[in-house]
C-alpha positions in Angstrom: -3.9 -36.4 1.8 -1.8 -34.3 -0.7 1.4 -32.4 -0.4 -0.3 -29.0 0.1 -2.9 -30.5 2.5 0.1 -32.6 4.6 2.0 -29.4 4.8 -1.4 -27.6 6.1 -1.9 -29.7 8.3 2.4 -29.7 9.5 1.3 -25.9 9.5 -1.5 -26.0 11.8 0.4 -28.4 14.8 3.1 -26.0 14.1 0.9 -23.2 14.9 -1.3 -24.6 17.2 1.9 -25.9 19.6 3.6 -22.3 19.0 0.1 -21.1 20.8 0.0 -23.9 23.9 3.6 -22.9 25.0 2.6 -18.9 24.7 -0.5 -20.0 27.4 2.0 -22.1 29.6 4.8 -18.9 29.4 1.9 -16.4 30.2 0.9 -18.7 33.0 4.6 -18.9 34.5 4.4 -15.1 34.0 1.7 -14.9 36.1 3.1 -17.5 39.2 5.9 -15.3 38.9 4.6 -12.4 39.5 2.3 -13.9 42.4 5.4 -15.8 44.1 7.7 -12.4 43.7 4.6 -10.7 45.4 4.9 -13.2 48.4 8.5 -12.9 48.5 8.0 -9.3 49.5 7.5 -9.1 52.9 7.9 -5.6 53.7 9.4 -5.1 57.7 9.5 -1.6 57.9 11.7 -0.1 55.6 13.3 -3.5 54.2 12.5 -6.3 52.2 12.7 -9.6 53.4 13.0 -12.6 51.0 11.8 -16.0 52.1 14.4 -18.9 50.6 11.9 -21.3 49.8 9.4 -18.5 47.6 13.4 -17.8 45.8 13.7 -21.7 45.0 10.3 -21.5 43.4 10.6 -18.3 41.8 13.9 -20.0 40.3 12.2 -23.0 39.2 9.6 -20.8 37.8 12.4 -18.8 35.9 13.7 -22.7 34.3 10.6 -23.9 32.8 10.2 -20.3 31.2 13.4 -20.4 30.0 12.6 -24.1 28.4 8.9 -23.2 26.9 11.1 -20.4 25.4 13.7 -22.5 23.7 10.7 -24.9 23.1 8.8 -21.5 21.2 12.3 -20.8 19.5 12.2 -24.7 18.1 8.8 -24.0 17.1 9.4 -21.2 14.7 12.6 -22.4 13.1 10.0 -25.5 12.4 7.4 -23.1 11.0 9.8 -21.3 9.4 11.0 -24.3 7.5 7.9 -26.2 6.8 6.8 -22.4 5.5 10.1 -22.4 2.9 8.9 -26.2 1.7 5.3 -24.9 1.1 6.9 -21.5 -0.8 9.0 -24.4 -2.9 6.0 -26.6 -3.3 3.6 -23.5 -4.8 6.0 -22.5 -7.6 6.6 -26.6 -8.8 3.0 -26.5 -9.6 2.9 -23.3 -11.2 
């Protein structure tokens, strides 16, 4: 495989990770919103929060908070492989 083609391919596992961790934040988004949902018990006119659904929703919070860092990484990758590929295409002109 060639320069262009090994940075392609760099590229597409870039791209292709950047996507995965997208699918797993929408899919926190989505226990979030279903665990804050149970942690709203209405009792008349209050709200009553159930400590273990908190701990979860918590949890939930971290590993959003770590696929976002892990996203971040991502694009400062892309972003750099991209600058290599921009310095690659004018050598061969």
């Amino acid at each position: 495989m060639g320069r262009k083609g090994e940075m392609e391919a760099i590229a597409c596992r870039i791209l292709n990770a950047y996507e995965d961790r997208c699918k797993d934040l929408e899919k926190l988004a989505c226990e979030f919103k279903i665990m804050l949902e149970k942690s709203a018990l209405k009792r008349g006119s209050r709200w009553v929060k159930d400590e273990e659904i908190v701990r979860q929703l918590a949890k939930i919070l971290c590993e959003a908070e770590e696929l976002l860092d892990d996203i971040e990484k991502e694009r400062l990758e892309a972003a750099h492989v991209f600058d290599r590929m921009m310095a690659a295409s004018k050598e061969c002109k």
